[in-house]
C-alpha positions in Angstrom: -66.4 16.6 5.0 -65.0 13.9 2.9 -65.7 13.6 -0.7 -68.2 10.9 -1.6 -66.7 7.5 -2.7 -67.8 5.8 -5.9 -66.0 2.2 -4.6 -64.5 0.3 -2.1 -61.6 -1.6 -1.4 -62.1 -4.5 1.2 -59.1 -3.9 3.5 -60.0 -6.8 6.0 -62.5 -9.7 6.0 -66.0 -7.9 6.5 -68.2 -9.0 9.4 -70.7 -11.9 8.8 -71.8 -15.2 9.1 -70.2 -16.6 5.9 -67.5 -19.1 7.0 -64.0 -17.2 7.1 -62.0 -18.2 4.1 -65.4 -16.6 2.0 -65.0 -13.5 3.8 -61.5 -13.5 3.3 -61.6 -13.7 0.1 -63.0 -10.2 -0.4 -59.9 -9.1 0.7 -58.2 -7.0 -2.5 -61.5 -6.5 -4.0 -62.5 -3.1 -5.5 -66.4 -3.0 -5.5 -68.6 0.0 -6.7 -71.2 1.1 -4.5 -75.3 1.5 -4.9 -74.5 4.9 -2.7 -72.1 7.4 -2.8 -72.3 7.4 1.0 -72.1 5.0 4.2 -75.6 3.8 5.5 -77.0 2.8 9.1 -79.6 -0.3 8.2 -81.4 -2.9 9.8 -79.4 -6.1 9.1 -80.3 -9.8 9.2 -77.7 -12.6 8.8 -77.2 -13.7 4.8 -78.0 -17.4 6.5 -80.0 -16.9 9.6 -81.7 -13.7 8.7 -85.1 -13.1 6.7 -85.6 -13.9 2.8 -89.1 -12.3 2.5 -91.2 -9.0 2.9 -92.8 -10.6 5.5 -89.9 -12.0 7.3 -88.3 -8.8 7.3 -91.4 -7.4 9.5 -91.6 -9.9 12.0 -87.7 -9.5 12.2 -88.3 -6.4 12.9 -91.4 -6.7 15.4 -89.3 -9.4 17.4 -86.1 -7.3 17.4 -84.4 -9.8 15.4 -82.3 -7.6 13.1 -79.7 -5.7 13.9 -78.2 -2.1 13.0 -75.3 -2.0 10.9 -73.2 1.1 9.8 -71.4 0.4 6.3 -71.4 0.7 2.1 -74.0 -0.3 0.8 -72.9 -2.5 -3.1 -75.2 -4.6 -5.4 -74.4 -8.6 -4.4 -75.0 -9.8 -7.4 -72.3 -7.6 -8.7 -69.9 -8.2 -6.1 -69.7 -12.0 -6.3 -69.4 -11.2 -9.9 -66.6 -9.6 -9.1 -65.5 -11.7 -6.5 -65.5 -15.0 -9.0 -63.2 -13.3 -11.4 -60.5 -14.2 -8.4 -62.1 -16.2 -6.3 -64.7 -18.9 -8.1 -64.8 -21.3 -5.1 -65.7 -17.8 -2.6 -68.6 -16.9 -5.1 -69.7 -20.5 -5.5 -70.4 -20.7 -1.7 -72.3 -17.7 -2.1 -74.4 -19.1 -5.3 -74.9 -22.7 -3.3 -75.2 -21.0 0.4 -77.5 -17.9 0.1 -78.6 -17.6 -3.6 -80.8 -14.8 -3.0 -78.0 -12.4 -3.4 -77.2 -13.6 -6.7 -80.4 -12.0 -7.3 -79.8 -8.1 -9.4 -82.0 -6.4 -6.8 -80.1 -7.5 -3.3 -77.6 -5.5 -1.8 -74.3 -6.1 0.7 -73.3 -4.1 3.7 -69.6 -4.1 4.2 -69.3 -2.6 7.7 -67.1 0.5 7.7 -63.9 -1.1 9.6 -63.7 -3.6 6.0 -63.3 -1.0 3.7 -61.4 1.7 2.2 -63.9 4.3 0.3 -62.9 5.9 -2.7 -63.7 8.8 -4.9 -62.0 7.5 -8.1 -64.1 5.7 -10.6 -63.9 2.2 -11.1 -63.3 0.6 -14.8 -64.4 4.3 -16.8 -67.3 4.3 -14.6 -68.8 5.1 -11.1 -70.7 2.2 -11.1 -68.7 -0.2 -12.2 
């Protein structure tokens, strides 16, 4: 059984419905993650998909969302990070789907994206 990883490196543009050059730009990225482990989740897209509670029910009821498999990281964080070296990537997400600017939304990075790590990132796990 493989270690648990504190982070991630984005090895190739992570599935979505973000135009390309945005998912692109994660490429290179070192991200820390909310858990130490992959995760299987009902997913919605980050334009199409639900922004409420409620949403997320009826999505749910209507078959509307979609399993995903990936590591799981705090959004807000990651465009954070992603601005550092890519402002115009975390502007689209800021103008485009600000509800992940927001400190309590998360980002699934499907598996084939990333390379997990067990090193810490900057003197800590979580970044």
């Amino acid at each position: 059984m493989a270690p648990p990883a504190f982070k991630i490196r984005i090895i190739r543009p992570p599935a979505g419905e973000a135009p390309l050059w945005v998912r692109e730009a994660w490429v290179g990225l070192e991200l820390p993650l909310a858990h130490l482990e992959p995760v299987t989740v009902d997913t919605g897209g980050v334009l199409s998909g639900p922004t409420s509670r409620t949403g997320w029910w009826w999505a749910r009821l209507l078959g509307r969302l979609h399993k995903t498999t990936g590591y799981c990281v705090n959004s807000a964080r990651a465009i954070e990070i992603l601005g550092r070296s890519r402002p115009e990537a975390a502007n689209w997400w800021v103008t485009n789907a600000p509800r992940f600017t927001h400190p309590d939304e998360g980002f699934i990075f499907d598996i084939p994206a990333c390379e997990p790590s067990p090193e810490p990132i900057a003197n800590s796990p979580w970044g």
